[in-house]
C-alpha positions in Angstrom: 2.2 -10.9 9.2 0.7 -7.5 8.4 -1.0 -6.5 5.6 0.3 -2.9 4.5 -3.3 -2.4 1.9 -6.6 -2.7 3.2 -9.4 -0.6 1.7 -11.4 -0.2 5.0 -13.9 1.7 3.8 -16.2 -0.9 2.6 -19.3 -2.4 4.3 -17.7 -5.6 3.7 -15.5 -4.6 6.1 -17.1 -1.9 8.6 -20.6 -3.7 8.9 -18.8 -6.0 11.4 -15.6 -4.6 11.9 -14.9 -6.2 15.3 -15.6 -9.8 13.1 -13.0 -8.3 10.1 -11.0 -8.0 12.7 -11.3 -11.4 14.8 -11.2 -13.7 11.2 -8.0 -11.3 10.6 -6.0 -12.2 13.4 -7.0 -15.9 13.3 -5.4 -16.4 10.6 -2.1 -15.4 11.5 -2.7 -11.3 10.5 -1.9 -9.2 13.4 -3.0 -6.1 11.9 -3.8 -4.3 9.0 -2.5 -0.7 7.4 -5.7 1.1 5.4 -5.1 3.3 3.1 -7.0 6.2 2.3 -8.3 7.6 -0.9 -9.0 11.4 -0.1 -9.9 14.0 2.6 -12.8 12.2 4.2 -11.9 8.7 3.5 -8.8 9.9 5.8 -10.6 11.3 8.7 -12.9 8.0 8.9 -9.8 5.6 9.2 -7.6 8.4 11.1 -10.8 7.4 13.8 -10.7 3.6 13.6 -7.0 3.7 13.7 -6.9 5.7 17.2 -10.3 2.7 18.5 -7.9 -0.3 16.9 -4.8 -0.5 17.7 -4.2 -3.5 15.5 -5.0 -1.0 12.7 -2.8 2.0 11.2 -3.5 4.3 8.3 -1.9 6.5 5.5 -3.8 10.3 5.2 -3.5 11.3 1.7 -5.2 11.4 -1.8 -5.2 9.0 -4.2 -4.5 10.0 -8.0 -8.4 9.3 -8.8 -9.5 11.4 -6.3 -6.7 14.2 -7.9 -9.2 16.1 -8.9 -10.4 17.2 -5.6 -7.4 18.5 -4.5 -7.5 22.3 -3.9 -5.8 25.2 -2.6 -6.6 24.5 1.6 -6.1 20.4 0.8 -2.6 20.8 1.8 -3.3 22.7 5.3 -6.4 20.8 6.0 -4.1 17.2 5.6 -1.4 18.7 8.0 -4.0 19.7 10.6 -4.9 16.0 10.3 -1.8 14.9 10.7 -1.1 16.9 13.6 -4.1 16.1 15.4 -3.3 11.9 14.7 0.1 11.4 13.1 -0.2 8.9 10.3 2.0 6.2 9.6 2.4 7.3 5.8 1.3 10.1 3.1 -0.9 8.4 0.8 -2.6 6.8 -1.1 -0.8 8.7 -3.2 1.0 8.5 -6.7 -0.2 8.8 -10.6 -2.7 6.5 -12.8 -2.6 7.0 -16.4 -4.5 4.4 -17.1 -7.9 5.5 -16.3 -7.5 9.3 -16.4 -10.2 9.7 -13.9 -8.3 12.8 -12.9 -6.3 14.9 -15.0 -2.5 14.1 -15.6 -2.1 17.7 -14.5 -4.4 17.6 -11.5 -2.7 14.6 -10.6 1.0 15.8 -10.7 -0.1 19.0 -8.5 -1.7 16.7 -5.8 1.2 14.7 -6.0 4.1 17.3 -5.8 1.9 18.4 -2.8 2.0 15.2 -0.8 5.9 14.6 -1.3 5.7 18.3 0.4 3.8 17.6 3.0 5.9 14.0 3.2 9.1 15.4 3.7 7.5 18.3 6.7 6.1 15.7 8.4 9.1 13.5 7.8 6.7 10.5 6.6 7.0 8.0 3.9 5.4 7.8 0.8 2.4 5.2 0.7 2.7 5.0 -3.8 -0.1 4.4 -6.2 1.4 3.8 -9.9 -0.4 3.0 -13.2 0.8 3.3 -16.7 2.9 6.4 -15.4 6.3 4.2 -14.5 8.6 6.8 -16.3 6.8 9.9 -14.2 6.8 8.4 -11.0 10.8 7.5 -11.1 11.9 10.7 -12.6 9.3 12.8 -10.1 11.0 10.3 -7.2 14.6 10.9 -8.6 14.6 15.1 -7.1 13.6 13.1 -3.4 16.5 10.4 -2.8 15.7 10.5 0.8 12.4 10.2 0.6 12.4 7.6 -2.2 14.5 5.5 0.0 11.8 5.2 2.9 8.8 5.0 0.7 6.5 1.7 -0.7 5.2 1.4 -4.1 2.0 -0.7 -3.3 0.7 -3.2 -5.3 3.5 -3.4 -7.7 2.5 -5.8 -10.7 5.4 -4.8 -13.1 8.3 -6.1 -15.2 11.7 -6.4 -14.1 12.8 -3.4 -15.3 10.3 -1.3 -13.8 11.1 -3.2 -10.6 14.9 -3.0 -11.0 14.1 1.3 -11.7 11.8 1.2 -8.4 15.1 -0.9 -6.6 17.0 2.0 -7.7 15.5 4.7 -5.8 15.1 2.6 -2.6 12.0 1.7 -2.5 9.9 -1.0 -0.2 8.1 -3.2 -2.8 4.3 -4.4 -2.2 3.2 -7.5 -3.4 -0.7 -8.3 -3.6 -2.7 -11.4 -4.8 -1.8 -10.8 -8.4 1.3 -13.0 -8.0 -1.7 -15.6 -7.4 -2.9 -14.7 -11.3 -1.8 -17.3 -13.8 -3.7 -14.9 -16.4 -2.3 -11.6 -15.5 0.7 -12.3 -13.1 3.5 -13.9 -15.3 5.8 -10.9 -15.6 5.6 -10.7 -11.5 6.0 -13.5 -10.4 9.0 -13.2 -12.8 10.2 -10.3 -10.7 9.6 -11.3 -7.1 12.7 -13.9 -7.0 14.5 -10.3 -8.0 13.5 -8.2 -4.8 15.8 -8.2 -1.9 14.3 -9.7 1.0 14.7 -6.6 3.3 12.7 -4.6 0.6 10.0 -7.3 0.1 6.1 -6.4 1.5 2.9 -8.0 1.8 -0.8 -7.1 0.8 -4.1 -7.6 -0.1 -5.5 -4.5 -1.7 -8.8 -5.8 -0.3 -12.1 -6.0 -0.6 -10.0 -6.0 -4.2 -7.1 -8.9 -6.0 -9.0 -11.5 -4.5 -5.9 -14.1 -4.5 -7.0 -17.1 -7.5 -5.2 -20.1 -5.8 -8.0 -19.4 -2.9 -10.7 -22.4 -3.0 -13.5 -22.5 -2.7 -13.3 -19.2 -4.3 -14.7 -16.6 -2.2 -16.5 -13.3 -3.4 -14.5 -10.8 -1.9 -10.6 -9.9 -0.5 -10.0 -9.9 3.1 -7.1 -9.4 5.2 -7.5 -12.8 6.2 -6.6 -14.0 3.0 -2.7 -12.3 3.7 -1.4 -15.9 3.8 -2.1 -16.9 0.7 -0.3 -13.8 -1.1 2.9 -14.9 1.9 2.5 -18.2 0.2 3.2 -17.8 -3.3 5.8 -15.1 -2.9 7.5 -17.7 -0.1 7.4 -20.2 -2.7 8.9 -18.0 -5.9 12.0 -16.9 -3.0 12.3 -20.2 -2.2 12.2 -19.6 1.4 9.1 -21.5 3.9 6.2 -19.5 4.7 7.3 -19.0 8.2 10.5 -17.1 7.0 8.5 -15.1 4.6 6.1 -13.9 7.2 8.8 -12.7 9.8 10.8 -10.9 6.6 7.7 -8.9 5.7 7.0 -7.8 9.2 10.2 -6.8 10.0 10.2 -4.8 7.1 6.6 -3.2 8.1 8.0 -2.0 11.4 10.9 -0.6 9.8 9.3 0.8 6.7 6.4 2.5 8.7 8.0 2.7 12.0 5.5 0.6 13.7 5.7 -2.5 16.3 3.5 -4.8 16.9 
C-alpha cells in the first residue's frame, strides 16, 4: 500500500522522521505521497522527497493558502518543478466552506495550477469543499487533465461521486469511511467506484480512522490499513486484493513504482 495524503509538515511527523518512517513501513505502507499547502510548505517536502525515496510530493497551493498567491507564484512553482519534478500539482482545488481565502482568490490560484498542470504535463492533486458544482464545471474545459487527476479525500454523495466518475477522475478515500457519525453517505458511495479508479489515504496527522482501538491521538501513515480495511470490506473484496488495487492505481495515477 501507499498512502497518496500525508501532511508531513507536522512535528508529529518530522521530530523523528526516520521513526515515521520505520512504524510506516512495518505496517505494510511502503511509502507515503505529502502534499503541500503553499510555496514554502513545497520546497520543505520537495527536500525530504529527493533524502526519502519511499516519499513523493505534490508542489502547489492549497485553496486556504489562495490568498497568497501572486503575480511571480506561478514562475516561482515552475522553477520548482524544474529543479525536482513533482509527482502532482497540488494541493490544489476550492473550499467554500471556510472561506479562509476569497472565492475569487481561490479561482485565480486555481486556473493557475491547471496551467502550470497541463505545461508540466502533471496531474491534478484536488482539494474540494462545499464548491462540488465549481470544481466539475472548471474541470469540464480540461478533459485530459481531468482524466489523470485525484480528488483527495472525497467524502461525498453519490452523485457528486458519479459527476467526479464523469470526468475521469482517481477517487481518494480517507478514514472518514471509518465514521459511523459523519461517514454514511460514503460508505454508501465506495461500493460505486470502479476498482481501477479507487485510492487510499490518511490525510494525516488529520481523519484519525474511529474503528482504531485503543484510540490513538493523532493520524499516521501507519494507520493506512485500517482505511484499506473498511473500503475492502464495503467492495467486498479481502484486504490483500484491496491493497494491490490501490497501488496499482498509485503507480499509474502518479507515475511512480515502488
Amino acid at each position: 500500500m501507499i498512502d497518496i495524503g500525508v501532511n508531513i509538515n507536522h512535528s508529529h511527523f518530522l521530530d523523528d522522521l526516520d521513526q515515521t518512517l520505520i512504524d510506516m513501513q512495518e505496517a505494510g505502507v511502503k511509502g507515503m505521497i505529502c502534499i503541500a499547502s503553499d510555496l514554502e510548505e513545497s520546497k520543505q517536502i520537495q527536500v525530504l522527497s529527493q533524502k526519502h525515496p519511499t516519499i513523493w510530493n505534490t508542489l502547489g497551493c492549497h485553496p486556504h493558502q489562495a490568498k497568497t498567491w501572486n503575480i511571480e507564484s506561478k514562475s516561482q512553482f515552475s522553477t520548482l518543478i524544474k529543479d525536482a519534478t513533482p509527482i502532482a500539482i497540488g494541493e490544489t482545488g476550492l473550499d467554500f466552506n471556510r472561506n479562509y481565502s476569497t472565492p475569487n482568490e481561490q479561482f485565480y490560484a486555481f486556473n493557475e495550477q491547471i496551467e502550470l498542470a497541463i505545461e508540466h504535463s502533471l496531474p491534478l492533486y484536488l482539494h474540494e469543499r462545499d464548491a462540488h458544482k465549481e470544481m466539475v464545471e472548471i474541470l469540464k474545459k480540461y478533459p485530459s487533465l481531468a482524466r489523470k487527476s485525484v480528488i483527495h479525500c472525497f467524502t461525498g454523495s453519490r452523485v457528486e461521486l458519479d459527476k467526479y466518475l464523469e470526468l475521469g477522475l482517481f477517487i481518494g478515500i480517507t478514514g472518514w469511511v471509518c465514521d459511523e457519525r459523519r461517514g454514511a453517505d460514503l460508505q454508501a458511495s465506495v461500493p460505486h467506484i470502479p476498482l481501477n479508479k479507487l485510492l487510499i489515504e490518511t490525510d494525516a496527522p488529520y481523519l484519525l480512522p474511529r474503528n482504531i482501538r485503543p484510540r490513538p491521538k493523532k493520524n499516521h501513515p501507519k494507520y493506512l490499513p485500517w482505511v484499506a480495511q473498511e473500503v475492502a470490506r464495503l467492495k467486498g473484496i479481502s484486504l490483500e486484493e484491496l491493497a494491490k488495487i490501490a497501488t496499482d492505481n498509485t503507480e499509474t495515477a502518479f507515475g511512480i513504482r515502488i
